[in-house]
C-alpha positions in Angstrom: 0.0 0.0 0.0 2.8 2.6 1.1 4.0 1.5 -2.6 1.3 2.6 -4.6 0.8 5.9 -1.9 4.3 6.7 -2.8 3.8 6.5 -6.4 0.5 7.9 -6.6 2.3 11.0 -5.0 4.8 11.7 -7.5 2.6 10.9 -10.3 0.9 13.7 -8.6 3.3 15.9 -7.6 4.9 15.5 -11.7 0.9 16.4 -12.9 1.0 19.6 -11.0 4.4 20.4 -11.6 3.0 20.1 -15.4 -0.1 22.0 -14.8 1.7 25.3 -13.0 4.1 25.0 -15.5 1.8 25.2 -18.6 -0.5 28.2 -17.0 2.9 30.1 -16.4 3.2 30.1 -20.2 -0.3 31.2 -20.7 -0.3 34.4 -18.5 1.9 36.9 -17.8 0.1 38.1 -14.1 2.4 41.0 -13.1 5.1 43.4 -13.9 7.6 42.0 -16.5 6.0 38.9 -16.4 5.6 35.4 -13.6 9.0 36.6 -11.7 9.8 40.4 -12.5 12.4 39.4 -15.3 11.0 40.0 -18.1 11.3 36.6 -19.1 8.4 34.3 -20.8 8.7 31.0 -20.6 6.1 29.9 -24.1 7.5 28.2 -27.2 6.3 27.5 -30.6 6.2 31.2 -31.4 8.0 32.9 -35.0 11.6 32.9 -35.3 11.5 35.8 -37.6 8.9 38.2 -39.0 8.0 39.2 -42.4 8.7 42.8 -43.8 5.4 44.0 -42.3 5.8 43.1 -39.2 4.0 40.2 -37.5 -0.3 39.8 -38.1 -2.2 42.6 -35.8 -4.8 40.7 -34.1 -6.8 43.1 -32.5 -6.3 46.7 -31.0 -8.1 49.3 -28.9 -7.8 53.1 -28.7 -10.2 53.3 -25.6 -7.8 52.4 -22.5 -6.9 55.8 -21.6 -3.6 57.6 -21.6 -0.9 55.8 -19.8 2.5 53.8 -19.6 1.6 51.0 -17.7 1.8 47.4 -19.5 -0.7 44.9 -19.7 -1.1 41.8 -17.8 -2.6 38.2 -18.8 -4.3 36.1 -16.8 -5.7 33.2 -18.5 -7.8 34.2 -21.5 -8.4 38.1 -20.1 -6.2 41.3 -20.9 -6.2 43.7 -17.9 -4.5 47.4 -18.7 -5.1 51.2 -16.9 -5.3 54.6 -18.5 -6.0 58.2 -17.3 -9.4 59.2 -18.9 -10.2 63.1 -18.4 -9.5 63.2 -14.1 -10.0 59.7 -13.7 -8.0 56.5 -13.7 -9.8 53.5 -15.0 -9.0 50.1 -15.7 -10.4 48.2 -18.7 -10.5 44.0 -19.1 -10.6 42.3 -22.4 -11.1 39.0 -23.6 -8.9 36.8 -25.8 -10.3 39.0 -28.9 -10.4 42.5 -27.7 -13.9 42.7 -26.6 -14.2 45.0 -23.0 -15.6 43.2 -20.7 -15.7 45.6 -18.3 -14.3 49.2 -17.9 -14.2 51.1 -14.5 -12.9 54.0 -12.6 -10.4 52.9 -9.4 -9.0 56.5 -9.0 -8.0 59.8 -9.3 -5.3 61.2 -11.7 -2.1 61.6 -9.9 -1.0 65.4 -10.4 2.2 67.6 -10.5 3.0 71.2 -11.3 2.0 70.1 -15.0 -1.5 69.1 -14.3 -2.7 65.7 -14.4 -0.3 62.7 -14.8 -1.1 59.5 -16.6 -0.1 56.3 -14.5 2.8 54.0 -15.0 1.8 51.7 -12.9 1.2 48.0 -14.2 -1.3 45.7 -12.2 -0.9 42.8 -10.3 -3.0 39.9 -10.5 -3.2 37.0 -7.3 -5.5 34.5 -6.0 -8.8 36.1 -8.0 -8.0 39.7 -7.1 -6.1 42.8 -9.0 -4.1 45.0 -7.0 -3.2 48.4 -8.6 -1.2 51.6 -7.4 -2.8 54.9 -9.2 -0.4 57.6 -10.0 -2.0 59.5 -6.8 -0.6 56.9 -4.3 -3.7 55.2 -3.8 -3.7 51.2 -3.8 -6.6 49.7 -4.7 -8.1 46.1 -4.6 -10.4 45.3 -7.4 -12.8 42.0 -8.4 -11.3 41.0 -11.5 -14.6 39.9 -12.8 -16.7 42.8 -12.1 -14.4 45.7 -11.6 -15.6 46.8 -8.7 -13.6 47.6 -6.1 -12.6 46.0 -2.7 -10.7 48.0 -1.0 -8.3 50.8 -0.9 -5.6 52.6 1.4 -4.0 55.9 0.6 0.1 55.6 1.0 0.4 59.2 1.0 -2.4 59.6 3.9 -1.0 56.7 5.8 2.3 55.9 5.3 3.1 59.9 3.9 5.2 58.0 1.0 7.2 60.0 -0.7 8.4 60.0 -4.3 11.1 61.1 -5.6 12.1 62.8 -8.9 13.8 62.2 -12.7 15.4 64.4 -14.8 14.8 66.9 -11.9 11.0 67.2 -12.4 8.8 65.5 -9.7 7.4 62.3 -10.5 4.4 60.6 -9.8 3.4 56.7 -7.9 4.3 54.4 -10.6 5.4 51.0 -8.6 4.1 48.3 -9.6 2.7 46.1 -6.4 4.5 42.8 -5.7 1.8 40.2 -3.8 3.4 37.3 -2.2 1.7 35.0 0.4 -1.2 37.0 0.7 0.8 40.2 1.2 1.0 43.3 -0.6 4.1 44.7 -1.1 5.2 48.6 -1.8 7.8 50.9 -0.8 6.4 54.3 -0.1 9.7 55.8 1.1 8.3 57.8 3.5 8.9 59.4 6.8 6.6 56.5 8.2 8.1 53.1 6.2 10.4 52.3 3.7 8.6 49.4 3.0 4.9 47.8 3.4 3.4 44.7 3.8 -0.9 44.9 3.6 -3.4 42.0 4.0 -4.4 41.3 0.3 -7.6 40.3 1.7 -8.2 43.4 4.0 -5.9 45.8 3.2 -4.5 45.7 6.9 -0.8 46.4 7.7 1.0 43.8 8.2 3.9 45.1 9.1 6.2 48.7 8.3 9.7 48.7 7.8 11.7 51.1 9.5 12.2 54.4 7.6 15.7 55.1 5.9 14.4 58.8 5.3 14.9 58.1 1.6 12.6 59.4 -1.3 11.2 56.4 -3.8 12.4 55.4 -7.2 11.0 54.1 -10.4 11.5 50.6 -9.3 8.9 48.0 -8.1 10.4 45.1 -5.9 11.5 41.7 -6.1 11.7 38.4 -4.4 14.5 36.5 -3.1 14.3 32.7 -1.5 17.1 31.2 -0.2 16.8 28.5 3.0 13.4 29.0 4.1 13.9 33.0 4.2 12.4 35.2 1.5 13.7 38.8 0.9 12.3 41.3 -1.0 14.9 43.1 -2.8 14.5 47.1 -4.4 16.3 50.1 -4.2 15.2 53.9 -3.2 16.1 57.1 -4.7 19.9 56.2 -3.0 20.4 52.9 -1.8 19.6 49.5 -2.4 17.3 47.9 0.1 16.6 44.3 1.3 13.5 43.2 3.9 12.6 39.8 5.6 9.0 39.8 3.8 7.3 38.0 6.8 8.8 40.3 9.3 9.9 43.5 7.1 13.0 44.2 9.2 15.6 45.4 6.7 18.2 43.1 6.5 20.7 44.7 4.5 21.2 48.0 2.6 23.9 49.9 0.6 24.2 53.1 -0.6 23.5 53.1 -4.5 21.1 54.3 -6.9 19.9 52.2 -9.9 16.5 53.2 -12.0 15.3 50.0 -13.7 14.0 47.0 -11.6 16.8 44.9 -10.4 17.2 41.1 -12.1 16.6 38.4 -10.2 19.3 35.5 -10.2 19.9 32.1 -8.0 20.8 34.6 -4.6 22.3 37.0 -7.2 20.9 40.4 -8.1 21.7 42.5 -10.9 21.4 46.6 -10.5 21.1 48.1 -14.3 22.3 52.5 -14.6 23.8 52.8 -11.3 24.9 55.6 -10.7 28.6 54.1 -11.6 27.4 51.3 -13.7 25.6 48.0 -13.3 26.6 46.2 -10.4 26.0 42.6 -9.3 25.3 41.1 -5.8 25.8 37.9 -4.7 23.9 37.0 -1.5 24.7 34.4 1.5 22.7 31.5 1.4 21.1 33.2 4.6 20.2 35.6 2.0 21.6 38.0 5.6 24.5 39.8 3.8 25.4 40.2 0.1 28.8 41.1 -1.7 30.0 42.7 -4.6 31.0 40.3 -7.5 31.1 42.5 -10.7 30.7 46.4 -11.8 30.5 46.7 -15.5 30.7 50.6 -15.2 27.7 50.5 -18.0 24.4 53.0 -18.1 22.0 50.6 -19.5 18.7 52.1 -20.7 16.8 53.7 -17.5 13.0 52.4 -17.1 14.0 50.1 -19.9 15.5 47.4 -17.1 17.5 44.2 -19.0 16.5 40.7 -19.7 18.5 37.1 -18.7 19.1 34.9 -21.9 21.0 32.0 -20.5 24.2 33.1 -18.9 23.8 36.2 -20.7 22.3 40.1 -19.7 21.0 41.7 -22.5 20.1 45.7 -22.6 20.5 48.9 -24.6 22.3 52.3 -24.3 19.8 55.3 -23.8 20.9 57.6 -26.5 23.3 55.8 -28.1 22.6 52.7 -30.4 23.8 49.4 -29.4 23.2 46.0 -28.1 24.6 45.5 -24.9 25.8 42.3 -23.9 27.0 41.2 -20.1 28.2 37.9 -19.0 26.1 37.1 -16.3 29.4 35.0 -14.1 32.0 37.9 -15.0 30.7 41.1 -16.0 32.5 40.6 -19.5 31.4 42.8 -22.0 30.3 42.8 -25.6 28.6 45.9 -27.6 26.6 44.9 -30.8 26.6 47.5 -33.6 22.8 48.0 -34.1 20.6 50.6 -34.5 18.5 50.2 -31.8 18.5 52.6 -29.0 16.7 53.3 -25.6 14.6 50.1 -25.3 13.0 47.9 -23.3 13.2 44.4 -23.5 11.6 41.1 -23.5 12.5 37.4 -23.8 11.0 34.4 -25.1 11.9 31.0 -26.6 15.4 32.2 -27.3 14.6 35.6 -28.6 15.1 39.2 -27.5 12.0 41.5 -28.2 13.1 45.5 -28.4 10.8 48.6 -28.0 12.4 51.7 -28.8 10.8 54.7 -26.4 11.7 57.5 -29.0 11.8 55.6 -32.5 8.4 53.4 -31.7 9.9 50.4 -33.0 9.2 47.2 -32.2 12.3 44.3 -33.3 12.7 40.7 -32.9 16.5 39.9 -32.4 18.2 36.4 -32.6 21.5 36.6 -30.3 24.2 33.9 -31.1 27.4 33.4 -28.9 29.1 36.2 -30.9 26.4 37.7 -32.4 23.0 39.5 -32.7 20.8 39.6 -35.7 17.6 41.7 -36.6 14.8 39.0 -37.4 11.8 41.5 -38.3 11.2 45.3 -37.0 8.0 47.0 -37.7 6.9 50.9 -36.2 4.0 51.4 -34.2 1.4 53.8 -35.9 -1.4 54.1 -33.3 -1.2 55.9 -30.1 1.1 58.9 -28.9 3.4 60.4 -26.7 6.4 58.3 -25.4 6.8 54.6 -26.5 7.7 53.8 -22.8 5.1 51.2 -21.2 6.7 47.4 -21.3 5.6 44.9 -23.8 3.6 41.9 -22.5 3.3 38.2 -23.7 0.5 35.4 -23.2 -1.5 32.9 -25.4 0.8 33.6 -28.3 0.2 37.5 -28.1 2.6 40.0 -28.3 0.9 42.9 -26.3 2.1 46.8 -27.3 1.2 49.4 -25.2 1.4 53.4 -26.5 -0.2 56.1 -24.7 -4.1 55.2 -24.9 -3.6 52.3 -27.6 -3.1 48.8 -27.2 -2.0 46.8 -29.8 -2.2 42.9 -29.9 0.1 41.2 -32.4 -0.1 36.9 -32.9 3.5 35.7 -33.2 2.6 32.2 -32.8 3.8 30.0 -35.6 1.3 28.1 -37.6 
C-alpha cells in the first residue's frame, strides 16, 4: 500500500508540476511577467517576421492615456489609462472585446497638471491589485471591476516620491503580492517598505524608515533556506526586507532606476549611478557582496533581460546591443541601430521597444552575435513609446499612450 501511496504522489506531484508550468506560459500576471524578469517561458512562437511586421490581431484606442503594460491572466487582458481626471481600468477577452471598464482613482497630479499612470497591475489568487499615480492602492474583483478595498500611501504611510530628470514624479510602482501580502515601498517618513493583507488591506507590518525618497522601481523576491527577501532600491540605496517580518536586512548606498534582475541569490542593479553592479547574496540571503561592476548605463526604465548566462540591454541615447556575462561582468557591444529600449525574452529571442523611434524588433542573439529578425513601427497611439511589452497565449501585447496593440507571433 505505502508503494502505490508513494507512487500515486509523484505521479501527482509530476501532474502539477506540469499543470503550474503550462499556465505560467499562458499568463503573464504581473510586472515584467511570472517573476519580474521579463522573461516568458512559451515556445512555438516565430523565429523571424516578415517585412510588415508580425499579423495585428486586434487593438483598442479606448484604455486611456498611460505607460503601464498589460497583464494576462488566462484568456483576459487587464490594462489602466487616465481618462479626463480619472484613472480606469479596462478588461478584455482573448479577442479585444471590454468586458468591463471602470474607474479605481483619481489622476495623480504635479505642477503640469494631471499625470497619466505607470503603474502595471498585479493579479493573485482572484483579485487585482493596482497603485494609481496619486498613491492610492486599490483592490479590485477581477470579474466585475468593482472595487474592494483601498488605502492611501500618501495619507497613511506619507510615502514620498522622488524625482527624474529633476521634475517630480508621480506613484508608478508596480505592487509585488506574495503569500497573501502586498508589497510597496512608499519611502516615507513613516516606512520604507509595506506589507498589507491582500484580503483586508491591513498592515501587516512597516519597515523602519531610511528617510529616503522612492524610485522608479517595483520590488522583487528572493528565497534562499526558508527565508524570503524582498529586494528594491530607493532614490539612494539599495534595500533588502525579511518579507514576513519586514526588518531590513541589508542595505547599501546606490542608486539604480530599472528594476533589479533576479538571479539564484544573485541580483543584478542596471544604470547605477557608476554602472551596473552585481550582488551575490549568502545562502542566509543576511549579507550580500559585490561580484562585478560593469561601469555600464543601461537604458533607464528600460530594465534588462537574462538569456542564459547572458544580460541583455540597450544604451539610452546611443545605439547598441549590450551584452554582459552574467558569471564575470565581461562585456560585448553589438553594432545595431537600436537605441533606448525595453526588452523582452521568449523562446530564445530578445523583443526590443524603442521609447523614442516606436519600433518594435525581434532579435536572434548567437554566442558572438545578434541579428535583426523583423522590425516594424508602431502607428497608433502617442506620446512616449515607454510602457513594457507583455506576452500570453501567443500574443505579443504593445502598449502606447491610450492604444493597445495585440500582435499573434505564434507560428502556424
Amino acid at each position: 500500500m505505502k508503494k502505490y501511496q508513494s507512487n500515486y504522489l509523484r505521479i501527482a506531484t509530476i501532474v502539477a508540476f506540469l499543470f503550474v508550468h503550462q499556465l505560467l506560459k499562458a499568463q503573464w500576471p504581473q510586472w515584467r511577467g511570472p517573476m519580474r524578469d521579463g522573461f516568458c517561458a512559451e515556445s512555438n512562437l516565430l523565429k523571424a517576421w516578415p517585412a510588415e511586421g508580425p499579423r495585428l490581431a486586434w487593438s483598442s484606442d479606448t484604455i486611456g492615456f498611460g505607460y503601464g503594460s498589460a497583464i494576462i491572466q488566462g484568456n483576459i487582458i487587464y490594462a489602466t489609462g487616465l481618462k479626463e481626471s480619472s484613472e480606469i481600468m479596462t478588461a478584455f477577452d482573448i479577442n479585444g472585446k471590454i468586458i468591463w471598464q471602470k474607474r479605481v482613482g483619481k489622476a495623480g497630479e504635479n505642477s503640469n497638471g494631471s499625470l497619466a499612470p505607470g503603474s502595471t497591475p498585479t493579479f493573485y489568487k482572484n483579485k487585482l491589485y493596482f497603485l494609481t499615480a496619486a498613491g492610492e492602492i486599490v483592490c479590485i474583483n477581477p470579474t466585475t471591476g468593482a472595487l474592494v478595498w483601498a488605502i492611501s500611501i500618501p495619507k497613511k504611510f506619507e510615502g514620498a516620491i522622488g524625482s527624474i530628470m529633476g521634475r517630480t514624479s508621480i506613484f508608478c510602482e508596480s505592487p509585488l503580492v506574495v503569500d497573501d501580502k502586498v508589497i510597496l515601498t512608499p519611502c516615507g517618513k513613516n516606512a520604507t517598505f509595506i506589507a498589507l493583507n491582500s484580503s483586508t488591506g491591513e498592515t501587516v507590518w512597516a519597515s523602519e524608515s531610511i528617510d529616503n525618497a522612492g524610485n522608479f522601481v517595483s520590488p522583487i523576491l528572493i528565497q534562499g533556506e526558508g527565508k524570503k527577501l524582498i529586494v528594491s532600491n530607493t532614490e539612494n540605496f539599495y534595500v533588502a526586507v525579511d518579507l514576513n517580518t519586514g526588518k531590513i536586512v541589508w542595505k547599501e548606498k546606490g542608486s539604480a532606476t530599472s528594476v533589479p534582475l533576479p538571479g539564484n541569490k544573485q541580483v543584478y542593479f542596471t544604470c547605477t549611478d557608476d554602472g551596473g553592479k552585481m550582488l551575490n547574496i549568502s545562502n542566509d540571503l543576511n549579507s550580500f557582496s559585490f561580484k562585478w561592476s560593469d561601469g555600464l548605463k543601461i537604458k533607464p526604465l528600460g530594465g534588462a533581460v537574462r538569456l542564459g548566462n547572458r544580460i541583455f540591454g540597450t544604451y539610452d541615447n546611443r545605439k547598441g546591443i549590450l551584452c554582459i556575462d552574467w558569471e564575470t561582468g565581461k562585456q560585448q557591444v553589438f553594432d545595431k541601430d537600436i537605441r533606448g529600449a525595453s526588452l523582452l525574452a521568449a523562446n530564445g529571442m530578445i523583443y526590443c521597444y524603442e521609447d523614442k523611434a516606436g519600433r518594435v524588433s525581434l532579435l536572434k542573439p548567437t554566442e558572438n552575435s545578434i541579428e535583426i529578425v523583423g522590425s516594424f513601427k508602431v502607428t497608433m497611439g502617442q506620446g512616449a513609446h515607454l510602457a513594457h511589452m507583455s506576452m500570453g497565449n501567443g500574443i505579443l501585447f504593445v502598449r502606447h499612450g491610450d492604444s493597445l496593440m495585440a500582435y499573434n507571433i505564434k507560428q502556424k
